[in-house]
C-alpha positions as CSV (number, residue, x, y, z in Angstrom):
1,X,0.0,0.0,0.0
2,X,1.2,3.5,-0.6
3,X,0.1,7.1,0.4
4,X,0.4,9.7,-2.2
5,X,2.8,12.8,-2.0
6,X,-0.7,14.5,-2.9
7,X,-2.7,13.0,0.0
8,X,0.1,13.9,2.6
9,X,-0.4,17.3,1.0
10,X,-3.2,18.3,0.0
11,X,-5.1,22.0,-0.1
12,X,-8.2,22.4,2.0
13,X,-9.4,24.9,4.9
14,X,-9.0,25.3,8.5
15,X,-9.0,24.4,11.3
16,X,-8.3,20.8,11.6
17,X,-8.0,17.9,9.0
18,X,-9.7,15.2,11.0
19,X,-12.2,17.7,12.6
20,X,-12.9,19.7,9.0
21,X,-11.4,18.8,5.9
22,X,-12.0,14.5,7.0
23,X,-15.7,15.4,8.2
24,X,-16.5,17.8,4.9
25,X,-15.0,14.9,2.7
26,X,-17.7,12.4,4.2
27,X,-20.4,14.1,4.2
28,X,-19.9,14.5,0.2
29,X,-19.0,11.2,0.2
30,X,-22.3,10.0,1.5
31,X,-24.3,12.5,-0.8
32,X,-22.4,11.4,-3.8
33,X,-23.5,7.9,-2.4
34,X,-27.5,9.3,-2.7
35,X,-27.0,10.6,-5.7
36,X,-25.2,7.6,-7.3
37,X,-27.7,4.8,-6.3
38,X,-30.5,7.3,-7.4
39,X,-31.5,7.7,-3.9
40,X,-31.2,11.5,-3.7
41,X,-35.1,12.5,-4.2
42,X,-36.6,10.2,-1.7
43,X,-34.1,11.9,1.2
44,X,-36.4,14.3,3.1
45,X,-34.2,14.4,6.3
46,X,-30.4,13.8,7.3
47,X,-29.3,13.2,10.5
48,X,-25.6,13.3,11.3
49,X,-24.1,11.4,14.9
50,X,-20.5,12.8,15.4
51,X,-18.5,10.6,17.8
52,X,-15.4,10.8,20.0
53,X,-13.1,13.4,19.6
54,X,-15.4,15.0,17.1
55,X,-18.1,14.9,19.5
56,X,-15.6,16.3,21.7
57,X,-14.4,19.1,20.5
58,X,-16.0,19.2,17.0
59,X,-18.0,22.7,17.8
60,X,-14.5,24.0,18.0
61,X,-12.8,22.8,15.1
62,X,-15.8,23.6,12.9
63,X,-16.8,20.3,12.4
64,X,-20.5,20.6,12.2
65,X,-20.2,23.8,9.5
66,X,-17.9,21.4,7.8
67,X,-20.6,18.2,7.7
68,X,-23.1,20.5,6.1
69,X,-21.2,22.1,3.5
70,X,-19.9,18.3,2.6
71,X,-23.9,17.8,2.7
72,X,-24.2,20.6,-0.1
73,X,-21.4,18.7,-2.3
74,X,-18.6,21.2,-1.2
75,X,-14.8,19.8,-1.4
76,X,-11.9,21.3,1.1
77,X,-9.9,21.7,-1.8
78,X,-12.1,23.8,-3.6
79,X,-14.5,25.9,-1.7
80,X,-14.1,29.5,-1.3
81,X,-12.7,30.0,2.8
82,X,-15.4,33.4,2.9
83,X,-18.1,31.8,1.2
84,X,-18.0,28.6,3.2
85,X,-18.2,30.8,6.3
86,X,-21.1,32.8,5.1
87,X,-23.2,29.4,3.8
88,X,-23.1,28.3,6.9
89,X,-24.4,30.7,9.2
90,X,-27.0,31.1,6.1
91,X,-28.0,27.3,6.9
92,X,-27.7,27.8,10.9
93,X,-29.8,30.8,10.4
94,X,-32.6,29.5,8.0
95,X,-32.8,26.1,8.8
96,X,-32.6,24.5,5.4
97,X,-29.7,22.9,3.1
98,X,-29.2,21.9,-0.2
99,X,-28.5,18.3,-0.4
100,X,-25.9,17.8,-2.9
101,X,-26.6,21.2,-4.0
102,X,-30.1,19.8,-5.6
103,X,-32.5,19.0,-3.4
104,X,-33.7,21.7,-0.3
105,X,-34.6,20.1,2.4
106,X,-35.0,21.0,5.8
107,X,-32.0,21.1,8.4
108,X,-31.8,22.1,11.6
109,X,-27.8,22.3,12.7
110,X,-29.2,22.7,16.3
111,X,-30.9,19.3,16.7
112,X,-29.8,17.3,13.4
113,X,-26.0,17.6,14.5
114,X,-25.9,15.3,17.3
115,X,-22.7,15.4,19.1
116,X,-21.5,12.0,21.4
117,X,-18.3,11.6,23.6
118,X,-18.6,7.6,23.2
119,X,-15.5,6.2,21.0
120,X,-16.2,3.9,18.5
121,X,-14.4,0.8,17.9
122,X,-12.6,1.6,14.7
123,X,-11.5,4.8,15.3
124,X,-11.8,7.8,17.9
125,X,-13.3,10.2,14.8
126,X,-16.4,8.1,13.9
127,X,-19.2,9.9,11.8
128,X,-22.9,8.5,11.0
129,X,-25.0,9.9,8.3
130,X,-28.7,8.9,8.2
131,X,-31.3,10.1,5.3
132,X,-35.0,9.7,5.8
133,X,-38.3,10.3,3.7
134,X,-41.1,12.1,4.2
135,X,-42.5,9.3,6.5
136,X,-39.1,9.1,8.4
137,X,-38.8,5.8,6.7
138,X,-34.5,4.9,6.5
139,X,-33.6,6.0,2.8
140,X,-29.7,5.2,4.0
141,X,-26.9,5.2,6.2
142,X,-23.5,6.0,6.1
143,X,-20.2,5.3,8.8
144,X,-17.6,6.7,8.0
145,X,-14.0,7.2,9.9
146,X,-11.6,10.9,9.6
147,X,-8.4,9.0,10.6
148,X,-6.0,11.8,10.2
149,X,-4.6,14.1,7.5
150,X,-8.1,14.3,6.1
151,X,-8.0,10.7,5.1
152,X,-11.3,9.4,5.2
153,X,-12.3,5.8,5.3
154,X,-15.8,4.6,5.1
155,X,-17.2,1.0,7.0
156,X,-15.3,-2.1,6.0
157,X,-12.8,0.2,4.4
158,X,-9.1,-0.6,5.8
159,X,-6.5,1.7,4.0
160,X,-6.3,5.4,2.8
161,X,-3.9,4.2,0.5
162,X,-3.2,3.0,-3.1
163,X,-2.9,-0.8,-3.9
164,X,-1.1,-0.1,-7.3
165,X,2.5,-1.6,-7.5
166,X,5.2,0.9,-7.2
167,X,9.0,0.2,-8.1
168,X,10.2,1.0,-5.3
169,X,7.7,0.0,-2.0
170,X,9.2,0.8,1.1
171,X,7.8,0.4,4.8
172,X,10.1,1.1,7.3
173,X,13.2,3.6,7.8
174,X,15.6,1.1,7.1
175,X,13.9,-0.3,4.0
176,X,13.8,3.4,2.2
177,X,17.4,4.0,3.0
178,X,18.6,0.6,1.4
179,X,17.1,1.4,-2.0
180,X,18.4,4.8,-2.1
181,X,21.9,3.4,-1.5
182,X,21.4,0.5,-3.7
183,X,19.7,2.6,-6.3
184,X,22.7,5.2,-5.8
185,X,20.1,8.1,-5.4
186,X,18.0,9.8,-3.5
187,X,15.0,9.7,-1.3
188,X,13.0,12.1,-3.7
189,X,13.9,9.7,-6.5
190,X,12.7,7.2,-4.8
191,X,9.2,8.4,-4.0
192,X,9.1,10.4,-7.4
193,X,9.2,6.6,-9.2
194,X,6.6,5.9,-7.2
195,X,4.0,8.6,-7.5
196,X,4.8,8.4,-11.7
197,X,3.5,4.4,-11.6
198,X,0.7,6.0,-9.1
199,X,-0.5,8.0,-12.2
200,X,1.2,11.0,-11.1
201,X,4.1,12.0,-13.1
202,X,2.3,14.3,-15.7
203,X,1.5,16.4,-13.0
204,X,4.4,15.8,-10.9
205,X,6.5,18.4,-10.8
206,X,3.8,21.4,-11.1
207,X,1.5,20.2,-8.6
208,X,4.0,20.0,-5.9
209,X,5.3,23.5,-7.0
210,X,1.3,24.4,-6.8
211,X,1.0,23.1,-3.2
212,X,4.4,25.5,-2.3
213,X,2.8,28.3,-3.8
214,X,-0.6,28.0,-1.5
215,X,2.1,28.0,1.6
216,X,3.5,30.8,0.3
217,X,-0.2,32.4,-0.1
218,X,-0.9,31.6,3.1
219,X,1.7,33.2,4.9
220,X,1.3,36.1,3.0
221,X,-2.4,36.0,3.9
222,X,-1.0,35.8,7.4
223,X,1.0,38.4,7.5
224,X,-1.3,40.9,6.2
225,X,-4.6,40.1,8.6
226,X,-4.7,41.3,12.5
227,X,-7.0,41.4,15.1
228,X,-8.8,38.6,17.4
229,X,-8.8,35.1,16.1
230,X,-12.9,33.7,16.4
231,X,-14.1,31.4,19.0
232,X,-14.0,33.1,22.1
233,X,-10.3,32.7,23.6
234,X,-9.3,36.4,22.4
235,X,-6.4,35.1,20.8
236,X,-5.2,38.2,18.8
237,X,-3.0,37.5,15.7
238,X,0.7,37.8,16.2
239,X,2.4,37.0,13.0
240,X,2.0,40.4,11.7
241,X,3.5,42.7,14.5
242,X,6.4,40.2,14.5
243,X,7.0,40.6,10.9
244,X,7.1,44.3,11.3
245,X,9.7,44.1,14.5
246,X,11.9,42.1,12.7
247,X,12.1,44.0,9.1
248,X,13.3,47.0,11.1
249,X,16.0,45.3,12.7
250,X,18.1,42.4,10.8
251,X,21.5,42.7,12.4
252,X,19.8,39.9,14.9
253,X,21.5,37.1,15.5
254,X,19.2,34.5,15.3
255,X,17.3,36.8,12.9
256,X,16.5,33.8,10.0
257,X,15.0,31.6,13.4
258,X,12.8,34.3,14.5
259,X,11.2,34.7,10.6
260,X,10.8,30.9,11.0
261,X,8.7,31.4,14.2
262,X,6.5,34.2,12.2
263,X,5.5,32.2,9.3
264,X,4.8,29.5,11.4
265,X,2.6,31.7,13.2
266,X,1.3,33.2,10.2
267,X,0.2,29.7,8.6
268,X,-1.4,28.5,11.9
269,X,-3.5,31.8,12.9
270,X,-4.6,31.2,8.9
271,X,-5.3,28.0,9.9
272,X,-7.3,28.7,13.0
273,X,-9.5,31.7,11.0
274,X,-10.6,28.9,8.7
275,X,-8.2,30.1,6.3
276,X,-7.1,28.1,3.0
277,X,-4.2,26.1,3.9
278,X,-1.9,22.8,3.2
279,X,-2.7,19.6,5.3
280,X,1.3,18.7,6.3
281,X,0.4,16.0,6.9
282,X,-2.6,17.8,9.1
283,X,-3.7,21.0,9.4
284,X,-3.0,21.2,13.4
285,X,0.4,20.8,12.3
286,X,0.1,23.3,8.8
287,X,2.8,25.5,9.6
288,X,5.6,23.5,10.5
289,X,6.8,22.4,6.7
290,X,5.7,25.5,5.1
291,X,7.7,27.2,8.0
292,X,11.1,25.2,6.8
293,X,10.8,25.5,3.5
294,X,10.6,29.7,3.7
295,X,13.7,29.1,6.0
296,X,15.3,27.0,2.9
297,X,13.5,29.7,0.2
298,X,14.7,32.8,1.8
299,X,18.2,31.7,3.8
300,X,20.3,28.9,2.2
301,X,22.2,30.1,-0.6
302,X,21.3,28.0,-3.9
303,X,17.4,27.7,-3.2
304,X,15.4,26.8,-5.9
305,X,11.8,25.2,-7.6
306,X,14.1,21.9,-8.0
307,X,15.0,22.1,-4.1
308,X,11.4,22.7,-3.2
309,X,10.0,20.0,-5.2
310,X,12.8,17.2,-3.7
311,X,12.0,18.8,-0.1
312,X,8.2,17.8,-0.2
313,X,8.9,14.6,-2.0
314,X,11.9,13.4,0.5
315,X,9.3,14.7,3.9
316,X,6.4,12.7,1.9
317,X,8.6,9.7,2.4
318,X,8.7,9.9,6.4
319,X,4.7,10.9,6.1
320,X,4.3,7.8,4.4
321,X,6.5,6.0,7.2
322,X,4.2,7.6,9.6
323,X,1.1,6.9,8.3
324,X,1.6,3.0,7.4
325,X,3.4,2.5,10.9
326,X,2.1,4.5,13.4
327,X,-0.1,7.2,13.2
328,X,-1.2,11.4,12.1
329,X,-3.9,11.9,14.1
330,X,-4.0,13.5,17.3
331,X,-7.3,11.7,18.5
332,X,-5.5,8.3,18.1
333,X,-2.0,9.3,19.3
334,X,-1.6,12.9,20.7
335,X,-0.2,15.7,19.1
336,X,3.4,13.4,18.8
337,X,1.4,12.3,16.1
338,X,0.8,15.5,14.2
339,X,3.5,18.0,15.2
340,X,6.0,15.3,15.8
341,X,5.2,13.7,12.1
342,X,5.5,17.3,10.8
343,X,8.9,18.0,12.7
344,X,10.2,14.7,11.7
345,X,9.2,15.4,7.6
346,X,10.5,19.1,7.8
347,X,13.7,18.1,9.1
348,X,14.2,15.2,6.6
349,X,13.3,17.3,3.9
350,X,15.6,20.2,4.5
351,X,18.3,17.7,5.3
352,X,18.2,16.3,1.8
353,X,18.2,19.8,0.4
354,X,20.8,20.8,1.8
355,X,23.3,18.2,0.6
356,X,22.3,14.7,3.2
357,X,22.8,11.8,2.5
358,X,19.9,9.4,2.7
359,X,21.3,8.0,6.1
360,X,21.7,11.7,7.5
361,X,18.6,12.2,5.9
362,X,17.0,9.3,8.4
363,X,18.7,10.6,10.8
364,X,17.1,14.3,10.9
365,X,14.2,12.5,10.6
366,X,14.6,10.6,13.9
367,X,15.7,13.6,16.0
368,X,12.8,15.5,15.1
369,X,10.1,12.6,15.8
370,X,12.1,11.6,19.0
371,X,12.1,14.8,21.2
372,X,8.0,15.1,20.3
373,X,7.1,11.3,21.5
374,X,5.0,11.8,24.6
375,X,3.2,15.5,23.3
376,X,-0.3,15.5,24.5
377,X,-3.7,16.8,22.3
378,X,-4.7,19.3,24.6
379,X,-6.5,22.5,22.8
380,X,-7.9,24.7,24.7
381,X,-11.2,25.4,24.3
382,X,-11.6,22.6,21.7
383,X,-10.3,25.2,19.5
384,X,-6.6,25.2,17.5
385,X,-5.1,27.6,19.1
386,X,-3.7,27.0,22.5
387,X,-1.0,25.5,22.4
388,X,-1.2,24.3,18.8
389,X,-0.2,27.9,17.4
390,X,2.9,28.6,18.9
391,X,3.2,24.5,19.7
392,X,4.1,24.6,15.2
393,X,6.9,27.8,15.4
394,X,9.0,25.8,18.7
395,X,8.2,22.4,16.1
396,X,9.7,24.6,13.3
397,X,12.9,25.9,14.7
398,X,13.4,22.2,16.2
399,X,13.4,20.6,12.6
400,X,15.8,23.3,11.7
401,X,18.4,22.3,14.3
402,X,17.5,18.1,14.0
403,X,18.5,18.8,10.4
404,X,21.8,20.1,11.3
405,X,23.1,18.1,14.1
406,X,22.6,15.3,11.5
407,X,24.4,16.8,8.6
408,X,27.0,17.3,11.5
409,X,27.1,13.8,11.8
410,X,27.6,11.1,8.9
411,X,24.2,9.5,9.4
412,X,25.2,6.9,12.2
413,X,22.9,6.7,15.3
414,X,21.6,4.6,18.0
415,X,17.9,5.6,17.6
416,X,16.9,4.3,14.4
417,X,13.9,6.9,12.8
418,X,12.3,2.9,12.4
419,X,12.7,2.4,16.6
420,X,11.0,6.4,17.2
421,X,8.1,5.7,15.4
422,X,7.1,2.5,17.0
423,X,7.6,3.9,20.1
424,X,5.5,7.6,19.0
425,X,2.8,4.4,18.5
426,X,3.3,2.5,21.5
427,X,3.0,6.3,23.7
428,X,-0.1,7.0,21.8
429,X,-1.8,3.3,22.7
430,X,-0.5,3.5,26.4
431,X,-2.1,7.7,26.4
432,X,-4.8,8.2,28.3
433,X,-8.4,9.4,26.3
434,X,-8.2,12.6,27.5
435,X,-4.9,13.7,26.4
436,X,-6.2,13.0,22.6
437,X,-8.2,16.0,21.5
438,X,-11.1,15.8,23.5
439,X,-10.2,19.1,25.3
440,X,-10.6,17.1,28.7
441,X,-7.1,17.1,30.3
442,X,-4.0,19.0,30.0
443,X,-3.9,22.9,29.2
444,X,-7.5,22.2,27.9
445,X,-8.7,21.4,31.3
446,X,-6.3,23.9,33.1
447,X,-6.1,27.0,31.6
448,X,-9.0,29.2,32.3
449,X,-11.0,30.6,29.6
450,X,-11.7,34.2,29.8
């Protein structure tokens, strides 16, 4: 099985993949499922039973704005950040929806958005759709699973992944290190062979230069808006002041780390407004990569479209790692699972751009997953915010420095990046519920809200 460089990164909204972008994606999936079997004109009624986490803290992370747009046949890649906010306080407001965008029926986000704290068996982020005619008779029913990353999987389903043969198939650390050296080349050519047998090669190249360029839209979308981020914690914006400090004085030392902290501020306040942003490889964790890569853009000599394009491909190898072995979400393993994974990808990536080998390349990798294992899911509020804002700038600068200590080094360690990752998914089994984005432990459950 093998994940995609495009579903490791892919463009949606804010604030959360699994609470937003995964929910919005099922929804549509079970109104494309109407539609298909010519069930769409007997459905008078939906009813949607969000469980878990997104029971949890859902009504912070937008999830029930983001089930009724997927309800209207709205994609996270597509739909317009403004307009989706506007549709849905137009539905919350009026009571009615569009099903699939061709059918009005009646919907009443108050009562037909039920919201549970029960797990389900699969997976923490368990959704159920139900559609009903005009005598409340079942028309169908729909489970479906956000797993992370805005993968979605529906009932019986087992892998977000592809099942087409790739040269070069890979599932541990060790594994994608051995074929670079037999293959006498790099990570990035590694995964690029595989994403052209995936169907991808035609669009290769420009799509992951299309995917830089919403990062870099995003921070500049971040730098340029101010005031008080919404849902109630009065968390004002902080990116743009900082931008402004530091342009008027550059004879700072650690002036290239402190522009790393700002645009990972800038992507994650985007990313918390609702903003358009990159899942990498979720949104909690958005700012981390696009963070690196303006370090790599705007401060290492040599930077260029090639470098960006081997950065993302060489960070989708450890995402893949991740995602097969262990885990992205931070209702199944804790934020270790989202920043960590992030951290760990960022610091491979800019390792291999800047001249590693594909052992020091593993190696970043390992020292950025290894000093995350144990980080909690704690957001205050159930919103992303606190801690997850300034949680992706101190994960930023940490990739930096993971990716030179192993260029320091000549790739030999006692950690493997194989060893980290196990354990990140032995930490998240052995973490207790409420450390895993249910907003009932931690900061969430400390901090006072005023």
């Amino acid at each position: 099985m093998t994940v995609s460089v495009f579903d490791l990164f892919s463009i949606g909204i804010g604030p959360s993949s699994s609470h937003t972008v995964g929910p919005m994606r099922a929804a549509r999936r079970f109104v494309e499922g109407l539609s298909a079997d010519g069930r769409l004109g007997a459905a008078t009624g939906v009813r949607v039973e969000l469980y878990g986490s997104l029971g949890a803290t859902g009504a912070g992370h937008g999830t029930p704005g983001a089930v009724v747009l997927g309800l209207e046949g709205f994609a996270p890649e597509t739909v317009d950040p403004g307009l989706a906010r506007n549709r849905v306080e137009e539905i919350r407001s009026g009571g009615r929806l569009s099903l699939a965008g061709e059918r009005t029926i009646d919907f009443d986000m108050a009562t037909d958005i039920v919201l549970s704290l029960r797990a389900m068996d699969f997976h923490s982020n368990g959704m159920v759709f139900s559609a009903v005619d005009g005598a409340g008779a079942p028309v169908a029913r729909g489970v479906y699973y956000s797993v992370g990353g805005g993968f979605v999987l529906a009932e019986g389903e087992t892998a977000a992944s592809s099942d087409v043969a790739v040269p070069h198939p890979f599932r541990s650390g060790a594994e994608l290190v051995a074929l670079a050296q037999e293959n006498r080349c790099r990570i990035a050519d590694i995964v690029a062979r595989n994403e052209i047998a995936l169907g991808h090669g035609d669009r290769l190249r420009d799509g992951l230069l299309q995917i830089w360029a919403t990062m870099r839209e995003c921070v500049h979308n971040g730098l340029g808006a101010t005031g008080v981020l919404p849902g109630g914690l009065r968390v004002r914006r902080r990116a743009p002041g900082l931008a402004r400090a530091l342009e008027s004085d550059p004879t700072d030392p650690l002036y290239a780390m402190d522009w790393v902290t700002v645009f990972a501020l800038a992507v994650n306040e985007e990313n918390a407004a609702g903003g358009r942003v990159v899942t990498a490889p979720t949104n909690g964790a958005a700012g981390i990569i696009p963070a690196v890569l303006h370090y790599y853009w705007r401060f290492v000599p040599g930077a260029s479209d090639d470098g960006v394009v081997d950065f993302l491909l060489t960070a989708a190898a450890i995402g893949q790692l991740f995602k097969t072995n262990a885990s992205i979400s931070g209702a199944e393993v804790g934020c270790q699972g989202e920043v960590g994974s992030a951290c760990s990808m960022a610091a491979a990536g800019l390792a291999a751009v800047s001249g590693g080998t594909p052992a020091q390349v593993e190696n970043a990798a390992e020292i950025g997953i290894e000093h995350n294992l144990g980080l909690t899911c704690d957001p205050v509020g159930g919103l992303v915010q606190i801690p997850c804002i300034e949680r992706n700038a101190v994960a930023s600068v940490k990739a930096i420095t993971a990716a030179r200590m192993a260029l320091r080094g000549d790739g030999t360690h006692h950690v493997s990046l194989d060893t980290a990752i196990k354990t990140m998914r032995d930490t998240g089994a052995d973490m207790a519920e409420k450390y895993k984005e249910t907003s009932l432990g931690g900061l969430a459950l400390n901090v006072v809200e005023c």
